[in-house]
Wavefront OBJ file of the C-alpha trace (Angstrom):
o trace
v -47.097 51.275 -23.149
v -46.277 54.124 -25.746
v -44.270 56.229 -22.618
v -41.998 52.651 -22.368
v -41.177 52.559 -26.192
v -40.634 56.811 -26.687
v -38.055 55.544 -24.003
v -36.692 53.184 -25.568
v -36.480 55.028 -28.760
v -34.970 58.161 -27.658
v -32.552 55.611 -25.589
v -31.200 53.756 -29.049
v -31.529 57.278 -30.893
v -29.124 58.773 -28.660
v -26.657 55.977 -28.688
v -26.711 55.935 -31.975
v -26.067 59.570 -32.323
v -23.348 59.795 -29.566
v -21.419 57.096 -31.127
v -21.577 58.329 -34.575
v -20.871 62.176 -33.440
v -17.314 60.305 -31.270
v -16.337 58.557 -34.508
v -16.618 61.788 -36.821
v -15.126 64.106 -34.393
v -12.835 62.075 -34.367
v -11.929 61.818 -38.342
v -12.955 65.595 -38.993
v -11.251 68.469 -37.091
v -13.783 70.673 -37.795
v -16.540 69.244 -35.941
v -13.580 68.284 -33.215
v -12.743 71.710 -32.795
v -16.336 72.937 -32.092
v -16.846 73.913 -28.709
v -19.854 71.676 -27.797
v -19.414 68.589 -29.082
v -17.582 66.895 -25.671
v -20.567 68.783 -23.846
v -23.222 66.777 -26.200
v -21.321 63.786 -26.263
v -21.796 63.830 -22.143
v -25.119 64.712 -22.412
v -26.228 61.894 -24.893
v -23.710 59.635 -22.480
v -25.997 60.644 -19.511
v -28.965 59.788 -22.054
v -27.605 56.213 -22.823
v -26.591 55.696 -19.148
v -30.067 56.550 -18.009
v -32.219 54.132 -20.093
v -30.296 51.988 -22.101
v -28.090 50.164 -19.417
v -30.355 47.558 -17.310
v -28.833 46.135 -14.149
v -27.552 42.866 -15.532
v -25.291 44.894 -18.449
v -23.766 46.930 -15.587
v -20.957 45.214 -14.579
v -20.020 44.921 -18.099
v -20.131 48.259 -19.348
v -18.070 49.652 -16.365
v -15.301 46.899 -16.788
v -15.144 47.850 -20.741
v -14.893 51.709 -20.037
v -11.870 50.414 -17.511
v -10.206 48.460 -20.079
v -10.844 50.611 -23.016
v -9.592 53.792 -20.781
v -6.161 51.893 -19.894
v -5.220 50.093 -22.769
v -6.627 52.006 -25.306
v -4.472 54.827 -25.951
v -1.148 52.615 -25.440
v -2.423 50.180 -28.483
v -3.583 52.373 -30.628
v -0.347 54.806 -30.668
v 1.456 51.610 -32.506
v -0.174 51.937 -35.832
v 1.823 55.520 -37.160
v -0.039 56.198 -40.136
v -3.508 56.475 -38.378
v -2.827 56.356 -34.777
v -3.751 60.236 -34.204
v -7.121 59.809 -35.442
v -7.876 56.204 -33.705
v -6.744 57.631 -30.206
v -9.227 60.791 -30.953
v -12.111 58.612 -31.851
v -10.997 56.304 -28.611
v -10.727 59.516 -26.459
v -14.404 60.559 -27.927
v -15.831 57.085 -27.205
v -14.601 57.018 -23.627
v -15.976 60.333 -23.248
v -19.198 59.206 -23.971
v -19.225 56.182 -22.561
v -17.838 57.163 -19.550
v -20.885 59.573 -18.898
v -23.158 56.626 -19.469
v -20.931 54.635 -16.751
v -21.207 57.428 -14.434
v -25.242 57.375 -13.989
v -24.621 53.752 -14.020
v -22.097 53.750 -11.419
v -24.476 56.139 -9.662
v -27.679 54.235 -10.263
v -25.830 50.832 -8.855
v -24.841 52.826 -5.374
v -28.471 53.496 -4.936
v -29.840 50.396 -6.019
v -27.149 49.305 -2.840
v -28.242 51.424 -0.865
v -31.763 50.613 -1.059
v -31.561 46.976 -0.245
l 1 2 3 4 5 6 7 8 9 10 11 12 13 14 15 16 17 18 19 20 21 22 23 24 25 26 27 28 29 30 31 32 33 34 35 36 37 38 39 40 41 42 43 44 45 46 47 48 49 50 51 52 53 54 55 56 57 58 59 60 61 62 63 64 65 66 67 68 69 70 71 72 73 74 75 76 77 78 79 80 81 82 83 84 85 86 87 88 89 90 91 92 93 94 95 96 97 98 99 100 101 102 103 104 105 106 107 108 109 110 111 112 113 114 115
């Protein structure tokens, strides 16, 4: 029973990091500019995708990464004053998310497979 919760934990932990490190990467250049934070926002993506996403939330999360990767960018560029940092928080989000869609994406082709 413990194994099932560290799981869990480390699961909402590493959402909760990914999506905070998108949002201030996105609002500080700084941490933007450092060279590994699209590789750790990937890796806590693969995290999230791995044990956060259960079957039934699949088709969801890959039709919100569609939408929010197509009509995303186009919206946001509308609003001058703080469009530049709302596209680079988008593009950060997607990034992560998008890793979590791909081991879901993967983990649905098996689950196919298998039947």
């Amino acid at each position: 029973m413990a194994k099932k919760n560290n799981k869990v934990l480390v699961g909402k932990y590493a959402y909760l990091i990914g999506l905070l490190l998108a949002v201030v990467a996105g609002l500080v250049a700084v941490v933007a500019e450092y060279a590994y934070t699209p590789l750790v926002l990937v890796v806590l993506g693969l995290v999230v995708g791995y044990l956060n996403v259960t079957e039934k939330n699949t088709v969801l999360l890959l039709l919100s990464l569609l939408a929010l990767a197509m009509v995303g960018n186009a919206t946001l560029n509308v609003i001058p004053a703080i469009s530049s940092y709302l596209v680079a928080i988008l593009s950060n989000i997607v990034l992560f998310a998008g890793a979590a869609a791909f081991v879901v994406a993967i983990k649905a082709v098996l689950a196919t497979t298998k039947a």
